[in-house]
C-alpha positions as MATLAB code, in Angstrom:
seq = 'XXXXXXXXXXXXXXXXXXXXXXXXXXXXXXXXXXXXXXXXXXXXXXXXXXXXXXXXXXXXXXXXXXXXXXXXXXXXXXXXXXXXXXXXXXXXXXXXXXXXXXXXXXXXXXXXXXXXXXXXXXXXXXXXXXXXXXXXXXXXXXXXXXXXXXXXXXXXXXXXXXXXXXXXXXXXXXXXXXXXXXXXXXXXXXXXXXXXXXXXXXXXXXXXXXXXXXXXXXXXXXXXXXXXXXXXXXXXXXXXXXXXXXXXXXXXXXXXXXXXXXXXXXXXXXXXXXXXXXXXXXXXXXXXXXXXXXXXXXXXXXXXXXXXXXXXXXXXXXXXXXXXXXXXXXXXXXXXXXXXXXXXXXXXXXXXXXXXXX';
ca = [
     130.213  155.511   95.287;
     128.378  152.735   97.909;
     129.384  150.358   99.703;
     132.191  150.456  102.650;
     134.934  152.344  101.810;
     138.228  153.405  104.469;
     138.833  156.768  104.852;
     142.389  155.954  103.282;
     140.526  154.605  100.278;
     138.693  157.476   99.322;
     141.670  159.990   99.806;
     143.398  157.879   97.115;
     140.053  157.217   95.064;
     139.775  161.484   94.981;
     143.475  161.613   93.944;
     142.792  159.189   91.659;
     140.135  160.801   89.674;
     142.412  164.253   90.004;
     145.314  162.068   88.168;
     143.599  160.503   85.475;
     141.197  163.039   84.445;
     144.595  164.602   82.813;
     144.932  162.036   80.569;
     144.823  162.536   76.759;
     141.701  162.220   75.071;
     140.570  158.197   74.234;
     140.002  158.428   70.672;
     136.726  158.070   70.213;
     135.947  160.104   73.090;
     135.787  163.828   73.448;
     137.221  164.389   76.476;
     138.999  162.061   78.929;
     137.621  158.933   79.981;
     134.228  158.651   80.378;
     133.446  157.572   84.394;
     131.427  154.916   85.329;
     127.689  154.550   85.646;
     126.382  154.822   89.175;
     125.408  151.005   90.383;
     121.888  150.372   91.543;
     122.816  148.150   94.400;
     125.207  148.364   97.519;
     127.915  145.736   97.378;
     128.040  144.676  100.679;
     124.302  142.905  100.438;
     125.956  140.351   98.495;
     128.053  139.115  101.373;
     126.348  136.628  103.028;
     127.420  135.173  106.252;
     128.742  132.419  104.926;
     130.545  133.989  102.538;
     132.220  136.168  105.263;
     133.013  132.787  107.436;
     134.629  131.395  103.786;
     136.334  134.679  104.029;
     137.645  134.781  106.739;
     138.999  130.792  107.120;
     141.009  131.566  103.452;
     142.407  134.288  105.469;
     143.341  132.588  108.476;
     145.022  129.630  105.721;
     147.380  132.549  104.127;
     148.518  133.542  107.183;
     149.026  130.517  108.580;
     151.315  129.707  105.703;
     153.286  132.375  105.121;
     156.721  132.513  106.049;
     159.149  133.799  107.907;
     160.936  135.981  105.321;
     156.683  137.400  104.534;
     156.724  134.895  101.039;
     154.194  132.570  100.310;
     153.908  130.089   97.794;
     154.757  126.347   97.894;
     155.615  123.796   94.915;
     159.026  123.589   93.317;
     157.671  126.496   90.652;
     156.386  129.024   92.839;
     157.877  128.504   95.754;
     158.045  131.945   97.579;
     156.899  133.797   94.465;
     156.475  137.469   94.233;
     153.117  137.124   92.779;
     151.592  134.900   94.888;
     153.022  136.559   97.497;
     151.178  139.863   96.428;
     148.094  138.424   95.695;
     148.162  137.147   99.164;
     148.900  140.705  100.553;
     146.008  142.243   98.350;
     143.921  139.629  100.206;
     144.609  140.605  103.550;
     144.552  144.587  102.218;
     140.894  143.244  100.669;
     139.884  142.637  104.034;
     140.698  145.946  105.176;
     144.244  145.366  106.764;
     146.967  147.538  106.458;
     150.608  147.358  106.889;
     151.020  146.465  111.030;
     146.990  147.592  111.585;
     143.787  144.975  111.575;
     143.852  141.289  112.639;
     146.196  140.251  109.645;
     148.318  143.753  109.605;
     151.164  141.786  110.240;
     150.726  139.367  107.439;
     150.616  142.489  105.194;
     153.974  144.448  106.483;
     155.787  140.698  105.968;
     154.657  140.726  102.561;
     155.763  144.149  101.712;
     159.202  143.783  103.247;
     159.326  139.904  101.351;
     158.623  142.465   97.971;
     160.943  145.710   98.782;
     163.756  142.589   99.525;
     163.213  141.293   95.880;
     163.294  144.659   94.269;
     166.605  145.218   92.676;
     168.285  148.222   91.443;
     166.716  148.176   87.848;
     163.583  148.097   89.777;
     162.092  144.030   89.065;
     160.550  142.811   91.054;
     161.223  138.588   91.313;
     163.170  136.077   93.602;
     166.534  135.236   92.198;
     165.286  131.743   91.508;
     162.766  133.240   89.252;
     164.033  135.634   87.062;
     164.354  133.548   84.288;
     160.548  132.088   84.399;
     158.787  134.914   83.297;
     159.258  137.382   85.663;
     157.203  140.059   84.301;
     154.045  138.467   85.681;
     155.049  138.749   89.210;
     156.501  141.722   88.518;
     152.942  142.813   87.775;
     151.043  141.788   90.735;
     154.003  143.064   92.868;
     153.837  146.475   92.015;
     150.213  146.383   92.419;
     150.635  145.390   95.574;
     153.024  148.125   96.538;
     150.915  150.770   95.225;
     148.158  149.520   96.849;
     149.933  150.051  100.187;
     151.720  153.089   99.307;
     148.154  154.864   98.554;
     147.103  153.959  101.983;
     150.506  154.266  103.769;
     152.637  156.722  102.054;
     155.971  155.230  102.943;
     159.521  156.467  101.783;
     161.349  152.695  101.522;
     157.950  151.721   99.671;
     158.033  155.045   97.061;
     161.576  153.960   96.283;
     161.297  151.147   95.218;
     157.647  151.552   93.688;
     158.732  153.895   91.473;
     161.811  151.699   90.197;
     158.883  149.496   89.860;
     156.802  151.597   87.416;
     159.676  153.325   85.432;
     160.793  149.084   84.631;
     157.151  148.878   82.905;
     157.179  152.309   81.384;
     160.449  151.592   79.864;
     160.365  148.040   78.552;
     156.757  148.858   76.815;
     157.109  147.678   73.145;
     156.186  149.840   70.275;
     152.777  148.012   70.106;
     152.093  148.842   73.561;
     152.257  145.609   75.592;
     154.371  143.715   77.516;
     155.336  140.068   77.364;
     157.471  137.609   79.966;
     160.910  139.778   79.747;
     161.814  143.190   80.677;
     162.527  144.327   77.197;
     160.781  145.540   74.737;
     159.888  142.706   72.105;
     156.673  140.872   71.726;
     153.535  141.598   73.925;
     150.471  139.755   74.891;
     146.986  140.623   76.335;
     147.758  138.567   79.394;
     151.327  140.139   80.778;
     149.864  143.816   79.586;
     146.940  143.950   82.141;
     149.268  143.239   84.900;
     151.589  145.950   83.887;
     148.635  148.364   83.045;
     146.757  147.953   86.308;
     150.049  147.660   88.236;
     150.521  151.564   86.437;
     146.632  152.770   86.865;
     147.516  151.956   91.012;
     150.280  153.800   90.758;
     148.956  156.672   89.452;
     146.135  156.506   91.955;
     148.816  156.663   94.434;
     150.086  160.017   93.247;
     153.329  158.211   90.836;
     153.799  159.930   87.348;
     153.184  157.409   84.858;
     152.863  159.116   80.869;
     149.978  159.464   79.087;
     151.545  157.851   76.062;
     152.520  154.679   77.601;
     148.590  154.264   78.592;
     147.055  155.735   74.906;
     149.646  152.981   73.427;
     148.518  150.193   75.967;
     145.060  151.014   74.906;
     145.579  150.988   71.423;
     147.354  147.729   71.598;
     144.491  145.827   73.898;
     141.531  146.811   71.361;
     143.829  145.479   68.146;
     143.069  141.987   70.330;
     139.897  141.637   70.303;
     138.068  139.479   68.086;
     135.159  140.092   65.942;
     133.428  138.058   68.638;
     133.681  140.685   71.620;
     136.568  138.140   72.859;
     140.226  138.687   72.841;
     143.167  136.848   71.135;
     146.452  135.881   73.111;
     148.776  138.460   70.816;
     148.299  140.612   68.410;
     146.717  139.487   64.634;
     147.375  135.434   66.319;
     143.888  135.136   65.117;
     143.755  132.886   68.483;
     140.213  132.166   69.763;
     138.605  133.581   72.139;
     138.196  132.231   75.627;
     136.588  133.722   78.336;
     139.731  134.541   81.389;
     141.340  136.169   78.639;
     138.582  138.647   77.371;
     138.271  139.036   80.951;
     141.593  140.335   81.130;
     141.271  142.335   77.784;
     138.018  144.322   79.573;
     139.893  145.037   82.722;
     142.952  146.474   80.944;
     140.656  148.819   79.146;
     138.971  149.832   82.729;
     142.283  150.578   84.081;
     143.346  153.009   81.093;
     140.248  155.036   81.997;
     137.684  153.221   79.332;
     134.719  152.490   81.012;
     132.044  152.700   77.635;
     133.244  151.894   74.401;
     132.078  149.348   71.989;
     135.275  147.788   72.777;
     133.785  147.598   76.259;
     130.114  146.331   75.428;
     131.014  143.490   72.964;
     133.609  142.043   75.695;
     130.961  142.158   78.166;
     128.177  139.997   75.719;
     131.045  137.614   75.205;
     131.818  137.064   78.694;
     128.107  137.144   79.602;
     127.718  133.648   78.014;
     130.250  132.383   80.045;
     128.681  132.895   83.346;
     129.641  130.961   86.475;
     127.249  127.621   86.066;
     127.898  126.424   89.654;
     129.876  123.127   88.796;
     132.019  122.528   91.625;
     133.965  119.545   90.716;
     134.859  121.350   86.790;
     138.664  121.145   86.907;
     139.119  124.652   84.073;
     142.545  126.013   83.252;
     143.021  129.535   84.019;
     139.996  129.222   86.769;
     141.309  131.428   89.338;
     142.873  133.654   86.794;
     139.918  134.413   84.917;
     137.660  134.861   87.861;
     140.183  137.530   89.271;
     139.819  139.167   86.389;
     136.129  138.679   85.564;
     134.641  139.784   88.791;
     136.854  143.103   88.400;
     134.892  143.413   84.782;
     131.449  142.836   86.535;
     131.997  145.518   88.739;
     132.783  147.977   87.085;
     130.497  147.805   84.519;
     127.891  147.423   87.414;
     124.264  146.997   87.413;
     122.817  143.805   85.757;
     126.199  142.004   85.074;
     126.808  142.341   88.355;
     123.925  141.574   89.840;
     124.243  138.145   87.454;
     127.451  137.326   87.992;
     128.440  137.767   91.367;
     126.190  135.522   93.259;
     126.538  132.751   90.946;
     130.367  133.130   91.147;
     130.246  133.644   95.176;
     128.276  130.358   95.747;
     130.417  128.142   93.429;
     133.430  129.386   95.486;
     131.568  128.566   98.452;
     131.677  125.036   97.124;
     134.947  124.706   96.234;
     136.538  125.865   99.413;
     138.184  122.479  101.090;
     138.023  121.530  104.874;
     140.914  123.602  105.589;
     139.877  126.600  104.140;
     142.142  126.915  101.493;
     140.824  126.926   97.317;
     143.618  124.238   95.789;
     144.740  125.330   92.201;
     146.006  122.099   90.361;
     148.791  125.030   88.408;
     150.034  126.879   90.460;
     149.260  126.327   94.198;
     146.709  126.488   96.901;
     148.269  129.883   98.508;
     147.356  131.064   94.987;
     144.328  129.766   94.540;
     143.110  130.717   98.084;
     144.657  134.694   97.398;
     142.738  134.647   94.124;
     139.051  133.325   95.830;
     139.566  135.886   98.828;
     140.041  138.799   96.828;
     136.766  137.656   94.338;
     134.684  137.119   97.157;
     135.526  140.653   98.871;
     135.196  142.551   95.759;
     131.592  144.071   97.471;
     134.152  145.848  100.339;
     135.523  148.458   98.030;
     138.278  148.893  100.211;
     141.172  149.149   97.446;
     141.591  151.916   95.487;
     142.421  149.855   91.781;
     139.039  148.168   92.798;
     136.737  150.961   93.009;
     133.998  152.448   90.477;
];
């Protein structure tokens, strides 16, 4: 692996590949899954310093705004969100902070404490006052985040609660594998399921027991969405076209069950291709921030020329967008959120987390 990595990242990258190499068979594959191809290029030439002053001012806007109680999040809908919240604190971890170490180490322990204090004894993860928008989302991102921090500060009050965290998603997985907006097992879509399937591939990593199953059923469910096209519907045989944050999403659920070549893989990636990053700084595009988080994560795993295409042109449209004080605005959901979402793009070269890594 290249690039910068913390000596807490590759203890949990080394567990990581321990853990999931006892995974059942992929079908299709002989063995477990197949690792990743070795990139050509370190990641940390494609941080320019401009892009590390960008950086570092959406930083210093998160912090500035969080609050008290370690939320963030503003707007009547996701006010003091859990997901937002996370996304923040993967951010700050992005940067190389930890809880109560680095310049924004106390940004990171607020946010964990803001996400243990929303955790409730069946183990969701949500505010009060939004537990009946969609929770599962947040819920998503929020155990990320706390299996993210576990793997680098193995914590008892953060295990607790984690694992409440990843036994919810184990248990509400419907028989096709997904998730959707509830904890309960009804429908599923491609969009909820790769927040509940990376949330359980950083948990793992962290040393949590998560079943084989569950991820062989997630897996199965995520290629029965993809379109003749290499793109991926919203739900299962919608017959819903494909659009680029969501394929996005489709190829990173894939990477987190352990798939990193399939055709599955290769005709997601030549979809996505032609919807490279064209520099237009003033394109208001639903799902912007959404699909970039995703897309970047695609990019880098599958390395080499995709990266090597995508990144830059992504980087230096971000660079455009950033406003005067610092933050990314997001017309959705919020600035905080947009401003989490273009940190964590722009410091995918660090490899400092784990769920990140090749």
């Amino acid at each position: 692996m290249r690039g910068r990595v913390s000596k807490f990242g590759l203890l949990a990258f080394d567990l990581a590949l321990v853990l999931w190499a006892c995974l059942a068979p992929v079908p299709g594959h002989a063995a477990g899954p197949t690792a990743p191809k070795t990139v050509e290029t370190s990641g940390l030439e494609f941080i320019t310093p401009a892009t590390q002053q960008a950086i570092n001012r959406g930083l210093d806007y998160l912090a500035a705004g969080q609050n008290d109680d370690g939320s963030l999040g503003s707007g009547s809908t996701y006010r003091r969100h859990v997901a937002v919240t996370a996304l923040a604190g993967i951010a700050f971890l992005s940067a190389g902070n930890t809880p109560n170490r680095g310049k924004y180490g106390r940004q990171v322990e607020k946010a964990v404490q803001y996400i243990l204090a929303c955790t409730d004894s069946t183990g969701l993860i949500s505010a009060p006052e939004h537990r009946q928008h969609n929770p599962m989302y947040g819920h998503g991102f929020a155990t990320l985040f706390l299996a993210e921090v576990y793997g680098m500060t193995p914590r008892a009050d953060i295990r607790e609660k984690l694992k409440l965290a990843v036994n919810l998603i184990v248990n509400t997985q419907n028989k096709e594998g997904g998730w959707r907006y509830f904890p309960k097992k009804s429908e599923a879509d491609i969009s909820v399921t790769v927040c509940q399937i990376m949330a359980l591939r950083a948990a793992r990593n962290a040393g949590l027991f998560v079943p084989k199953n569950t991820v062989e059923l997630c897996t199965k469910y995520v290629k029965s969405c993809q379109n003749t096209d290499g793109g991926f519907m919203y739900q299962k045989l919608t017959n819903t076209v494909s659009i680029w944050p969501r394929t996005a999403a489709g190829l990173v659920a894939l990477y987190s069950a352990g798939i990193y070549e399939s055709d599955e893989i290769q005709r997601g990636l030549k979809f996505l291709m032609d919807h490279q990053p064209r520099g237009e700084v003033f394109r208001h595009e639903a799902f912007y921030f959404y699909g970039h988080y995703y897309a970047v994560q695609a990019m880098w795993h599958a390395g080499g020329r995709y990266w090597r295409q995508w990144f830059p042109a992504i980087r230096d449209e971000l660079l455009g967008r950033q406003t005067q004080d610092g933050s990314w605005p997001d017309l959705t959901v919020n600035s905080e959120y947009g401003t989490a979402m273009a940190c964590i793009v722009l410091q995918m070269p660090n490899g400092y987390l784990p769920i990140f890594q090749r």
